[in-house]
TORKOL-4160 file (C-alpha; in steps of 0.2 Angstrom, whole numbers, padded with zeros to 4 digits, m for minus):
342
<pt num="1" X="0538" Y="0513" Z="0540"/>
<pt num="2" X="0537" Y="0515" Z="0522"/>
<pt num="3" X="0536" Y="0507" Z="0504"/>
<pt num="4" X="0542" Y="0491" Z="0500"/>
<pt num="5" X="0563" Y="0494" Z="0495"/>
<pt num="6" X="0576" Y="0486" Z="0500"/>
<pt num="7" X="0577" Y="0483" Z="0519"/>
<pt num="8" X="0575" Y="0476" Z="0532"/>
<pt num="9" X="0590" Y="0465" Z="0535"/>
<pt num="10" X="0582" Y="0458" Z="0551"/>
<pt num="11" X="0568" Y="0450" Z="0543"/>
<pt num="12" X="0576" Y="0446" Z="0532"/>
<pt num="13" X="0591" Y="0434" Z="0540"/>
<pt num="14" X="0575" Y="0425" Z="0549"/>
<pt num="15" X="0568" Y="0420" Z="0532"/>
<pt num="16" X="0586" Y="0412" Z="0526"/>
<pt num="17" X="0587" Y="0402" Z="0542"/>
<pt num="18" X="0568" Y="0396" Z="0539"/>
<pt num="19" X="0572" Y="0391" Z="0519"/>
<pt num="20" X="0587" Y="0383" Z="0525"/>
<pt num="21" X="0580" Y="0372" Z="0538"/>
<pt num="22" X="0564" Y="0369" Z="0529"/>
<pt num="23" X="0571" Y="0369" Z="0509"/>
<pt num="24" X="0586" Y="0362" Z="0509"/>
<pt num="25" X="0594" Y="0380" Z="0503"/>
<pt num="26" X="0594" Y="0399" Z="0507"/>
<pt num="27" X="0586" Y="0414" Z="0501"/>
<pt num="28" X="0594" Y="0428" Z="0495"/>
<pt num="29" X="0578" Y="0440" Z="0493"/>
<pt num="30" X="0576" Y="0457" Z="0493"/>
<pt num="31" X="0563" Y="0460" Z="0506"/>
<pt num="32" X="0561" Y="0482" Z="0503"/>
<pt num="33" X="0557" Y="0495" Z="0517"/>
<pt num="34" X="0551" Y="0495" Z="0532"/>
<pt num="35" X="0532" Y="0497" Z="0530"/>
<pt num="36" X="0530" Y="0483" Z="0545"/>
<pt num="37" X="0537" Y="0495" Z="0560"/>
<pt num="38" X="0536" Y="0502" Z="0558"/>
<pt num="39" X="0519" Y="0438" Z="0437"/>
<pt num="40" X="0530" Y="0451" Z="0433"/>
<pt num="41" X="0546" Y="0443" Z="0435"/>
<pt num="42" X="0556" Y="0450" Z="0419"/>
<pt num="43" X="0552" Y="0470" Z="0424"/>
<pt num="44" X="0542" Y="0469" Z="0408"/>
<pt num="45" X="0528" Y="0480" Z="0407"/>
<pt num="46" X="0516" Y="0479" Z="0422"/>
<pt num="47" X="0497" Y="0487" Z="0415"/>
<pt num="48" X="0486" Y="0471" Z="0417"/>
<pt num="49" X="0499" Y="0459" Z="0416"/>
<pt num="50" X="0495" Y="0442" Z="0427"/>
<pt num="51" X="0504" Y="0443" Z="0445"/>
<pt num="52" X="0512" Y="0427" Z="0455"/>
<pt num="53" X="0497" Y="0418" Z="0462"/>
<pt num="54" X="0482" Y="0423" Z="0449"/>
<pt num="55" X="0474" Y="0437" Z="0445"/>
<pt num="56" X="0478" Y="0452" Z="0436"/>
<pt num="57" X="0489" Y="0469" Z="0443"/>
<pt num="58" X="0479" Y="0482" Z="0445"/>
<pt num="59" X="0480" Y="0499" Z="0432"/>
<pt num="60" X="0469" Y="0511" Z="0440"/>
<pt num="61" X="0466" Y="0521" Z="0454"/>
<pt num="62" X="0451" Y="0519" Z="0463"/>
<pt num="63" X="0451" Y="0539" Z="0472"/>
<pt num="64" X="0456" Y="0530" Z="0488"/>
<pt num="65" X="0473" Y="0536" Z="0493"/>
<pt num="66" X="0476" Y="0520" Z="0506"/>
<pt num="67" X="0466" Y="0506" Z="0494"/>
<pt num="68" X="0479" Y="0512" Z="0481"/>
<pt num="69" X="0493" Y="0510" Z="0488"/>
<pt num="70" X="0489" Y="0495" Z="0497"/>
<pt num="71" X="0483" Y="0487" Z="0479"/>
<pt num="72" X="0501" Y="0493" Z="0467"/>
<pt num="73" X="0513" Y="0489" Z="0482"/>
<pt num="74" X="0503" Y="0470" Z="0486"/>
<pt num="75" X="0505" Y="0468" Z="0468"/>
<pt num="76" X="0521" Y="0473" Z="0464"/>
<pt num="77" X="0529" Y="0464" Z="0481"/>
<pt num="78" X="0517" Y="0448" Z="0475"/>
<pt num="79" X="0525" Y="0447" Z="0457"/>
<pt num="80" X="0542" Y="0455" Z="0461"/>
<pt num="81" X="0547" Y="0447" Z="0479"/>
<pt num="82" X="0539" Y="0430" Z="0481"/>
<pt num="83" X="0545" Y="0419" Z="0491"/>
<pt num="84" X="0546" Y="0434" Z="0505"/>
<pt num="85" X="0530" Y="0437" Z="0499"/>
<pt num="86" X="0522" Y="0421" Z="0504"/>
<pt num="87" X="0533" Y="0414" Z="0519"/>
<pt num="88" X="0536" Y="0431" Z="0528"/>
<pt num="89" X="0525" Y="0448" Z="0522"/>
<pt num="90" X="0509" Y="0442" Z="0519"/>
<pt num="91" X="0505" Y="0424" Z="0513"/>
<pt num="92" X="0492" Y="0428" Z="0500"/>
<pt num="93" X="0487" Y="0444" Z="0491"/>
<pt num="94" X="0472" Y="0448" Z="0499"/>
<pt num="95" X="0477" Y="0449" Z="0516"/>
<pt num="96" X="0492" Y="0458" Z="0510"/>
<pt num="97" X="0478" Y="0472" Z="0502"/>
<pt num="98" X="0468" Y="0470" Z="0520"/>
<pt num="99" X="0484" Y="0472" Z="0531"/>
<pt num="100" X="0492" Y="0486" Z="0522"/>
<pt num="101" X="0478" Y="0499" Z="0520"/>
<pt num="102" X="0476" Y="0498" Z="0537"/>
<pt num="103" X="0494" Y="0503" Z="0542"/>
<pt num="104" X="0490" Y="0517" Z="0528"/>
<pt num="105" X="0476" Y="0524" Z="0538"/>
<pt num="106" X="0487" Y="0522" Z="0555"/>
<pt num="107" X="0503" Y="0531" Z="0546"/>
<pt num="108" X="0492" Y="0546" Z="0543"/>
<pt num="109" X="0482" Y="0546" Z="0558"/>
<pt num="110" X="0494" Y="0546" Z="0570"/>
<pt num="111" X="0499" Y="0560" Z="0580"/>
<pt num="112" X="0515" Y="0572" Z="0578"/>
<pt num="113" X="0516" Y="0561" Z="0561"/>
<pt num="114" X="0520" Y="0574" Z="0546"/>
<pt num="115" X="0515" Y="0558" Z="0534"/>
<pt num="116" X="0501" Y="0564" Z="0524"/>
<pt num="117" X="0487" Y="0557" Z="0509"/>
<pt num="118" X="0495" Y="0568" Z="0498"/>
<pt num="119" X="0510" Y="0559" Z="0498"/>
<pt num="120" X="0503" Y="0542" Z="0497"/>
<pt num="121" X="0496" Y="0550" Z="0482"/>
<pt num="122" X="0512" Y="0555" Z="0472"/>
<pt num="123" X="0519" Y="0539" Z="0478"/>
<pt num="124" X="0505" Y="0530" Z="0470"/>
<pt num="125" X="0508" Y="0539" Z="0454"/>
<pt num="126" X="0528" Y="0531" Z="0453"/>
<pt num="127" X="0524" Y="0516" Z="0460"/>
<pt num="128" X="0509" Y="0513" Z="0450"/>
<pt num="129" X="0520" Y="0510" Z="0434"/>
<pt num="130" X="0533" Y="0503" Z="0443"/>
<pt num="131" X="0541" Y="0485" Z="0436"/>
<pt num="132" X="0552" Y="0474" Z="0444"/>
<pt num="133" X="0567" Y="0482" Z="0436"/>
<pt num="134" X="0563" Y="0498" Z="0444"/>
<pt num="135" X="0557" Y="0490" Z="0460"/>
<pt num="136" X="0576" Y="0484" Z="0465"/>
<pt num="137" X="0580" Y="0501" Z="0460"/>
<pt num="138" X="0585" Y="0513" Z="0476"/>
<pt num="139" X="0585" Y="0528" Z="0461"/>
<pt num="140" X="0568" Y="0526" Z="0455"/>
<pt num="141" X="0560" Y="0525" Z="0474"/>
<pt num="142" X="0551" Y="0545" Z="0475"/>
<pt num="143" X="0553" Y="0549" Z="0492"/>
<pt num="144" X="0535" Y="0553" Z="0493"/>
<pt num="145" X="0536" Y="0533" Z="0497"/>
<pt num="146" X="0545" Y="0534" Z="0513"/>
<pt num="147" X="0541" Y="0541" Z="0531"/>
<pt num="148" X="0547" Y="0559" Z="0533"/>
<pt num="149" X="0554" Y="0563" Z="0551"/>
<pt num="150" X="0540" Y="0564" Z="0563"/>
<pt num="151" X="0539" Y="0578" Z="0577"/>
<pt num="152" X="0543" Y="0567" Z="0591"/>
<pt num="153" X="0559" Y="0566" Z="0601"/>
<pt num="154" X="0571" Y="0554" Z="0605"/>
<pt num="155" X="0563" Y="0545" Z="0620"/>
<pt num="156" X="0546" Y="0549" Z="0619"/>
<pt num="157" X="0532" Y="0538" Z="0618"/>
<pt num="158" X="0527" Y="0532" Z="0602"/>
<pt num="159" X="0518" Y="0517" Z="0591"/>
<pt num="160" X="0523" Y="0523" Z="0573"/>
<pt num="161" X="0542" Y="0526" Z="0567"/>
<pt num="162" X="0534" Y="0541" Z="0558"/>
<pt num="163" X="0529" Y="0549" Z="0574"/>
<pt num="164" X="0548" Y="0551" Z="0577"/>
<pt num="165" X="0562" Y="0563" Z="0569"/>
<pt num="166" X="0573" Y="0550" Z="0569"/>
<pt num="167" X="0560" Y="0538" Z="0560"/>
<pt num="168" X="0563" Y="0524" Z="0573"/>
<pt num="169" X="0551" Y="0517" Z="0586"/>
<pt num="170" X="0550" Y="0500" Z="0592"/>
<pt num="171" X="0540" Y="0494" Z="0604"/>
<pt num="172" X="0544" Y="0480" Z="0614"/>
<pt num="173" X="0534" Y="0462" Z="0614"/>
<pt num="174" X="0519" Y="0463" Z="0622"/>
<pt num="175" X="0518" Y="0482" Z="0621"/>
<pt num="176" X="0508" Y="0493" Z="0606"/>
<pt num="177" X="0520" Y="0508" Z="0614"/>
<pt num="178" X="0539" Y="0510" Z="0610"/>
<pt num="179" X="0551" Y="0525" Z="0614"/>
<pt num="180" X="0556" Y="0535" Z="0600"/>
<pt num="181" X="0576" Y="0534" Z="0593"/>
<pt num="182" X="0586" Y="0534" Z="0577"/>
<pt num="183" X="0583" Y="0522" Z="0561"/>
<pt num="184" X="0603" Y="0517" Z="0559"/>
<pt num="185" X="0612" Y="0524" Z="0545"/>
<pt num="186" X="0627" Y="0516" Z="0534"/>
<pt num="187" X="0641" Y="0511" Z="0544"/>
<pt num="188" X="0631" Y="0513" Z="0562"/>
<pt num="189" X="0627" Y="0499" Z="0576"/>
<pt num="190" X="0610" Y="0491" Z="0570"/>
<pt num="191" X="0606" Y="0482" Z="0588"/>
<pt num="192" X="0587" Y="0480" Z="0585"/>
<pt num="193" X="0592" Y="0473" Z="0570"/>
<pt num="194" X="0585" Y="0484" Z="0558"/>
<pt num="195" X="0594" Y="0498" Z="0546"/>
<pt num="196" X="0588" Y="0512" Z="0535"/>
<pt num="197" X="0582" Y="0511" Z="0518"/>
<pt num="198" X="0591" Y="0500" Z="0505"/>
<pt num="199" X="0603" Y="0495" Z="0519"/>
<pt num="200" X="0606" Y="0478" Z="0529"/>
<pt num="201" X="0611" Y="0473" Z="0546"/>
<pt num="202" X="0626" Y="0462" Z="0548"/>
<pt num="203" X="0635" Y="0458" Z="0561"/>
<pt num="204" X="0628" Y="0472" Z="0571"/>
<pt num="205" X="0631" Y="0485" Z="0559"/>
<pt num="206" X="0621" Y="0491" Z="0544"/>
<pt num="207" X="0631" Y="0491" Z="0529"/>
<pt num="208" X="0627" Y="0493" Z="0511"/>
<pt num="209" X="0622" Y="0478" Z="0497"/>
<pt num="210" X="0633" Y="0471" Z="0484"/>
<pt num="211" X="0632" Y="0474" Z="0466"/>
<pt num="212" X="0633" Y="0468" Z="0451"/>
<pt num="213" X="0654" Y="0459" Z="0450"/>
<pt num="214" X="0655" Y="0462" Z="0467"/>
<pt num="215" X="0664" Y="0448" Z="0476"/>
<pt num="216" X="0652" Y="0439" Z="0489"/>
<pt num="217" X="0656" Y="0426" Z="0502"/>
<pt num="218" X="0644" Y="0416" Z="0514"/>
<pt num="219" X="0643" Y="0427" Z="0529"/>
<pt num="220" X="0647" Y="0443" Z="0522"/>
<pt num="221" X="0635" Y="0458" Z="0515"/>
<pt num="222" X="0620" Y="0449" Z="0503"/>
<pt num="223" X="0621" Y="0451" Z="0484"/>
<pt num="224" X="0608" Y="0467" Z="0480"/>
<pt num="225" X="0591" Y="0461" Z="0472"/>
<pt num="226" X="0591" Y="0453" Z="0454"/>
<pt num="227" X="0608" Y="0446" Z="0459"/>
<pt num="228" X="0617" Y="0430" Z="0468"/>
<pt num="229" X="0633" Y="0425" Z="0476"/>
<pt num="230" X="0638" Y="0411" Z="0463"/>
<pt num="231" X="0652" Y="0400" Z="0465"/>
<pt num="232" X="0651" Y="0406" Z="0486"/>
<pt num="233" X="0652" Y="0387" Z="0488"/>
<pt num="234" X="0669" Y="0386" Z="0485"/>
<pt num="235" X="0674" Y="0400" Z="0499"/>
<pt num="236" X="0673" Y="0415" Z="0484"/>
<pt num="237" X="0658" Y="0420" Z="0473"/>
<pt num="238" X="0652" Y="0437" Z="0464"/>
<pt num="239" X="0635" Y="0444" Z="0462"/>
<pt num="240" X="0627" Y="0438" Z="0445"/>
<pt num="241" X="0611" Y="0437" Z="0439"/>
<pt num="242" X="0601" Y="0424" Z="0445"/>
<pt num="243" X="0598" Y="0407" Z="0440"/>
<pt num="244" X="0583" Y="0406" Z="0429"/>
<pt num="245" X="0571" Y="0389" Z="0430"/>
<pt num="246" X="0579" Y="0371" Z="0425"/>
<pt num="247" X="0596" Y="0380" Z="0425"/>
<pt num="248" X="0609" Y="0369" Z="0433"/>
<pt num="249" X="0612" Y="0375" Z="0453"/>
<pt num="250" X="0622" Y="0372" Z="0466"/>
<pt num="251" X="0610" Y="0365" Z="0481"/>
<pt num="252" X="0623" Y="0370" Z="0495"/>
<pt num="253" X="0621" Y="0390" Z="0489"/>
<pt num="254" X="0610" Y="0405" Z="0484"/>
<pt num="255" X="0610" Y="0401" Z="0464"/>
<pt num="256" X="0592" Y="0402" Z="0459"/>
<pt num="257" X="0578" Y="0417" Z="0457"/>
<pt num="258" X="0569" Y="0417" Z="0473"/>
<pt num="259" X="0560" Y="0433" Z="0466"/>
<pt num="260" X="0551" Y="0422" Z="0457"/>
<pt num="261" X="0550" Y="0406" Z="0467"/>
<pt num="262" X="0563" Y="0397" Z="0461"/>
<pt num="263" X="0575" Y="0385" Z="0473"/>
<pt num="264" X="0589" Y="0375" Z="0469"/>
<pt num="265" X="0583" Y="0354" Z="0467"/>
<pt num="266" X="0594" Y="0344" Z="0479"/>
<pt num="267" X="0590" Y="0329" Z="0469"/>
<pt num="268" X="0595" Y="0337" Z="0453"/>
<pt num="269" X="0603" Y="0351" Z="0455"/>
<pt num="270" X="0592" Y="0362" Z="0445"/>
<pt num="271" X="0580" Y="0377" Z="0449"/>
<pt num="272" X="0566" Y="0375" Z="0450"/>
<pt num="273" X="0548" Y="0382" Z="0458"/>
<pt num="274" X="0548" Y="0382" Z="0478"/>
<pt num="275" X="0530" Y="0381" Z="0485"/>
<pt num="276" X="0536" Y="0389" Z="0500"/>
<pt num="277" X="0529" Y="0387" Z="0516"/>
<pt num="278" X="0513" Y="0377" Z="0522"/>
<pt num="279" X="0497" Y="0389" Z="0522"/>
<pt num="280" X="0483" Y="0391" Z="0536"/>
<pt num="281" X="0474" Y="0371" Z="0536"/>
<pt num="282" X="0490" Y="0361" Z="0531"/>
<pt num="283" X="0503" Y="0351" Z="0543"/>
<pt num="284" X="0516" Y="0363" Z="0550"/>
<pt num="285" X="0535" Y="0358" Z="0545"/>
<pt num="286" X="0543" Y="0353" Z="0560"/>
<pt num="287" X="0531" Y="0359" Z="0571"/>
<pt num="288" X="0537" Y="0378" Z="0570"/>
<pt num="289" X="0532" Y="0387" Z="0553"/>
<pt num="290" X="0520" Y="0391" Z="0542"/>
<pt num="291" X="0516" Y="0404" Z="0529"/>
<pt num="292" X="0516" Y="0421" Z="0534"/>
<pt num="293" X="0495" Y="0423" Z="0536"/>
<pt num="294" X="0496" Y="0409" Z="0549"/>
<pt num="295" X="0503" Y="0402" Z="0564"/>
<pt num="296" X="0509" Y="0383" Z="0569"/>
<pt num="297" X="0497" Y="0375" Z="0582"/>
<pt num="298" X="0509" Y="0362" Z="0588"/>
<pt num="299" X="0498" Y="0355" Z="0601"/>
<pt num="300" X="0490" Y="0348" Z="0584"/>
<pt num="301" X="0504" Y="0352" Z="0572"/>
<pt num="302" X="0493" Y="0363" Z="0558"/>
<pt num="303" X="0495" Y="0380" Z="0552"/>
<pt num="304" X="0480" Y="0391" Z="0558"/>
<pt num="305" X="0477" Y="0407" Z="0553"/>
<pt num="306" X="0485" Y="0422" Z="0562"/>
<pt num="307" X="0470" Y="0432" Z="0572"/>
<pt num="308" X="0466" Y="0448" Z="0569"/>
<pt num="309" X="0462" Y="0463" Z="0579"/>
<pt num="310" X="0449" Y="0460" Z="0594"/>
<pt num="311" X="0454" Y="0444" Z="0593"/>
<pt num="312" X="0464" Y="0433" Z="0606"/>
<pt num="313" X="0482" Y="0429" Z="0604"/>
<pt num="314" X="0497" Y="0424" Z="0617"/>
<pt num="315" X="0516" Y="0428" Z="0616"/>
<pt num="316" X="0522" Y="0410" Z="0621"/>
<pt num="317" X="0529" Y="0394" Z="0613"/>
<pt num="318" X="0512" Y="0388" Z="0603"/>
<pt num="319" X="0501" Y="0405" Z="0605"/>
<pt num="320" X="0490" Y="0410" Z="0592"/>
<pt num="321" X="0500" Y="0424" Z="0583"/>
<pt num="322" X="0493" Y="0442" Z="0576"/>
<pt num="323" X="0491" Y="0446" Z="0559"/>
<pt num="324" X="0503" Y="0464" Z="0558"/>
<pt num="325" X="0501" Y="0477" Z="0559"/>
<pt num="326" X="0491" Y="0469" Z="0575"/>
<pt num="327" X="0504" Y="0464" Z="0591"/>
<pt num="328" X="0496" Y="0454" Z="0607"/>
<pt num="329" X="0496" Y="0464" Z="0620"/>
<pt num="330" X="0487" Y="0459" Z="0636"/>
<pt num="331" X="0481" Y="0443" Z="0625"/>
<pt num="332" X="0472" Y="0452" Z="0612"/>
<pt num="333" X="0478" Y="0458" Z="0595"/>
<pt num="334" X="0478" Y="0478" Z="0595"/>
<pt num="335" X="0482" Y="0489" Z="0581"/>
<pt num="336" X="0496" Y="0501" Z="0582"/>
<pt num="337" X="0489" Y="0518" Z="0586"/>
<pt num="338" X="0498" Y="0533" Z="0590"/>
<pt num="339" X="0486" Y="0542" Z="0601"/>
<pt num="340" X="0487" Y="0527" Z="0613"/>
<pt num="341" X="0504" Y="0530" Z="0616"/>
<pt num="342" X="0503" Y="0548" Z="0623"/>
């Protein structure tokens, strides 16, 4: 699907479960849109400033309409979503800028699709100034960002959620073709595990996020971005800011800004900065993950990087993995493609 706002609910319950096993906590992160189907930390001002893991975020356009929107939305998902960034998008910035503006090219390509370079554009325009602040906020997302309502059906073949009028289209493991069906709305069954824009799925049903003084509790709808569940521990919190680095944290909850990196310290119940998980060379932890650019090789328990397209893959236990947009079908890593699916 589309631009990086809050989403994606699937996704995200797989990374709490992996920063629970692996970190000794959970993560409470806002993860953005769909744009997979499919630093900055203080929303300060973004021209030049220095993002998450090096570098500097980009300022100009460089005429491309695919490399520019791949470059401000790597950026500004680097410095505003890090943790995510790292363990499930797209491990380091580079391959996010690789990986992206080739989905780019495939959203406008694809057939029956009404997603055009021309709204890229305009989105590039808003996003390019964007900070974190306005990044968490549904208001300031133009909707030149997101997929408009493809041509397409309910039921017929597709590879693209923007090929659809409903927006939806998954297609099943080991298969670059899905059929297309509705992206669930507020208060509708979510059984794929995926909900519109800004919404989450819980429990089978996509539901809104929390805000600001909301009351929270473990199991129920996540705190919206910027904001924790504090004091859940004790069977009750409310969504507050959260936790800045050395500030004092429960270990047992959701306390610390994971935007940023930050985790709470079992040892001294402080936040502090989470490394996340292992990158392509190092040992895997506990022979399953590894940061989201690789794959565990348990057969010799190290983190390999994922395979791109052309390249061979497996969908079993201990295969190599694609790099997505690429799925393995038929052992080799494909790139989505609407005119495939016709």
């Amino acid at each position: 699907m589309h631009a990086r706002r809050p989403g994606n609910l699937a996704a995200r319950g797989f990374l709490v479960a992996m920063l629970a096993l692996f970190c000794g906590c959970v993560s409470d992160i806002l993860l953005g849109a769909r744009d997979l189907d499919d630093g900055i930390a203080d929303g300060g001002d973004s021209g030049g400033a220095t993002i998450a893991d090096g570098g500097t975020r980009t300022d100009a356009f460089t005429g491309d309409t695919c490399t520019d929107y791949a470059n401000f939305l790597c950026e500004l998902e680097q410095s505003c979503n890090l943790l995510v960034f790292r363990n499930l998008l797209w491990g380091d910035i580079a391959t996010c800028k690789e990986r992206r503006k080739l989905r780019c090219a495939a959203r406008i390509a694809a057939p029956s699709s009404n997603d055009t370079a021309a709204r890229l554009g305009a989105c590039n325009g808003v996003i390019s100034k964007f900070t974190c602040d306005d990044y968490g906020n549904q208001a300031k997302w133009p909707e030149t960002c997101g997929t408009p309502p493809g041509n397409l059906p309910d039921g017929a073949a597709c590879a693209l959620g923007g090929q659809c009028r409903g927006r939806a289209c998954f297609p099943a493991e080991g298969s670059a073709c899905g059929a297309c069906s509705v992206l669930p709305s507020l208060g509708s069954p979510c059984n794929n595990g995926v909900c519109d824009d800004f919404l989450e799925c819980l429990n089978g049903m996509c539901v809104a996020y929390l805000r600001l003084g909301d009351s929270c509790r473990y199991g129920g709808p996540l705190c919206g971005y910027g904001l924790a569940c504090i004091g859940a521990a004790s069977g009750q919190g409310k969504c507050l800011q959260h936790l800045g680095l050395g500030a004092t944290c429960d270990p047992t909850a959701i306390e610390c800004n994971d935007t940023i990196g930050l985790t709470c310290d079992n040892s001294t119940g402080k936040c502090r900065v989470e490394p996340g998980l292992p990158p392509p060379g190092e040992s895997c932890r506990g022979g399953q993950y590894c940061r989201a650019d690789a794959w565990c090789n348990i057969f010799v328990n190290r983190c390999e990087a994922k395979r791109r397209e052309g390249e061979s893959c497996g969908n079993s236990v201990g295969a190599p993995a694609c790099l997505q947009p690429a799925t393995c079908v038929g052992n080799v890593c494909v790139l989505p493609s609407g005119a495939a699916c016709q």
